[in-house]
GUZA-719321 format. One record per residue (C-alpha): residue number from 1; residue in one letter; x, y negated, z negated. Coordinates in steps of 0.2 Angstrom, whole numbers, always signed. Each point is the difference from the previous one (the first is absolute). Example, Ala and Ser with C-alpha at 12.3 -4.5 7.8 and 13.67 -1.06 7.14 Angstrom:
BEGIN
NODE seq type    px    py    pz
NODE   1    A   +62   +22   -39
NODE   2    S    +6   -17    +3
***
This chain:
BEGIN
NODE seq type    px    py    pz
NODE   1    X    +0    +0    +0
NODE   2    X   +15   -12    -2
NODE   3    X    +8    +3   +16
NODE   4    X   -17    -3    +6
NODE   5    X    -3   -18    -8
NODE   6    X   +20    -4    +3
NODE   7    X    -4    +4   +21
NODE   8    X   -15   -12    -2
NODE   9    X   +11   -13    -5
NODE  10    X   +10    +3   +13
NODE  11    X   -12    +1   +14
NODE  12    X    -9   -14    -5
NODE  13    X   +11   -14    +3
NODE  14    X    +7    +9   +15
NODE  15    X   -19    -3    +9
NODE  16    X    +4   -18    -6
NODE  17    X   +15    +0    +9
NODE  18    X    -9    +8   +15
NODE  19    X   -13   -11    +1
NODE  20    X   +12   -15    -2
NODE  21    X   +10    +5   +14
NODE  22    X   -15    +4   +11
NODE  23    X    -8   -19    -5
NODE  24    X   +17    -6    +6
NODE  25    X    +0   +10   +18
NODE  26    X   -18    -5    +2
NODE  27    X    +5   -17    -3
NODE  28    X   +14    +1   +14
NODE  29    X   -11    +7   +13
NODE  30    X   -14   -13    -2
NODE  31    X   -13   +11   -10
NODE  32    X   -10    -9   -12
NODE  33    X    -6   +13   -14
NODE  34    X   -18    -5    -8
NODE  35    X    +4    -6   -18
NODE  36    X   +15   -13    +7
NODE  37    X    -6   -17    +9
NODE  38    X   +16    -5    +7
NODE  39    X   +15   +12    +6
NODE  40    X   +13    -8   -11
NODE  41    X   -11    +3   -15
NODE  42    X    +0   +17    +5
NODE  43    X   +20    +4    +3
NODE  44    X    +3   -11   -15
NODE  45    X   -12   +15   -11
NODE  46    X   +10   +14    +8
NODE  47    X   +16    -6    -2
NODE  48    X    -5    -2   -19
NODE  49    X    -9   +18    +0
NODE  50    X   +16    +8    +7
NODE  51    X   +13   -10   -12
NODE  52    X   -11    +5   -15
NODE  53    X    -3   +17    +4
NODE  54    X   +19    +3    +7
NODE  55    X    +5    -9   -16
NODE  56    X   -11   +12   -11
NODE  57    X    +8   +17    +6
NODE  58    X   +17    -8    +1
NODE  59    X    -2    -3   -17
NODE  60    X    -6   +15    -7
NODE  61    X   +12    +9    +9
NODE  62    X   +14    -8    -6
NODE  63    X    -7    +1   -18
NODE  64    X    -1   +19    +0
NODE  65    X   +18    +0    +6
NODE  66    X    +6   -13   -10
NODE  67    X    -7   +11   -17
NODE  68    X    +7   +15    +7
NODE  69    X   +19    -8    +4
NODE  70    X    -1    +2   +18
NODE  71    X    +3   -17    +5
NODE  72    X   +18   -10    +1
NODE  73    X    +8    -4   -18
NODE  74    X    -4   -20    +3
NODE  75    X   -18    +4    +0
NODE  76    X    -1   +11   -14
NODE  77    X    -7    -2   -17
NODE  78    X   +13    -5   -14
NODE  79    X    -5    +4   -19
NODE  80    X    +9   -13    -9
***
């Protein structure tokens, strides 16, 4: 059940991602999507979208191999 929940959190913000980079395209070819009344309004969400959920998996990635010392000694945890 936790590797369940943990693949959620991961898929999750990849579809953000998706989605954000799918805004984006749209944007570049001249497709105007429904919700969005101008195109810039629209690449402007997606590139957000796919910072935010690029940024969430980078992130969680580097903390589980930050807390199991798999990462370069500049970016590990120091207990003073």
């Amino acid at each position: 059940m936790i590797r369940l929940i943990a693949l959620l959190i991961m898929v999750i913000p990849g579809c953000f991602a998706a989605l954000g980079i799918k805004l984006m395209r749209d944007m570049l070819f001249g497709i105007l999507q429904p919700p969005f009344p101008y195109l810039w309004l629209q690449f402007l969400v997606g590139l957000v979208l796919f910072i935010g959920g690029l940024g969430f998996i980078a992130g969680f990635v580097f903390y589980r191999d930050r807390k199991r010392n798999k990462v370069q000694k500049r970016f590990r945890k120091s207990f003073k």
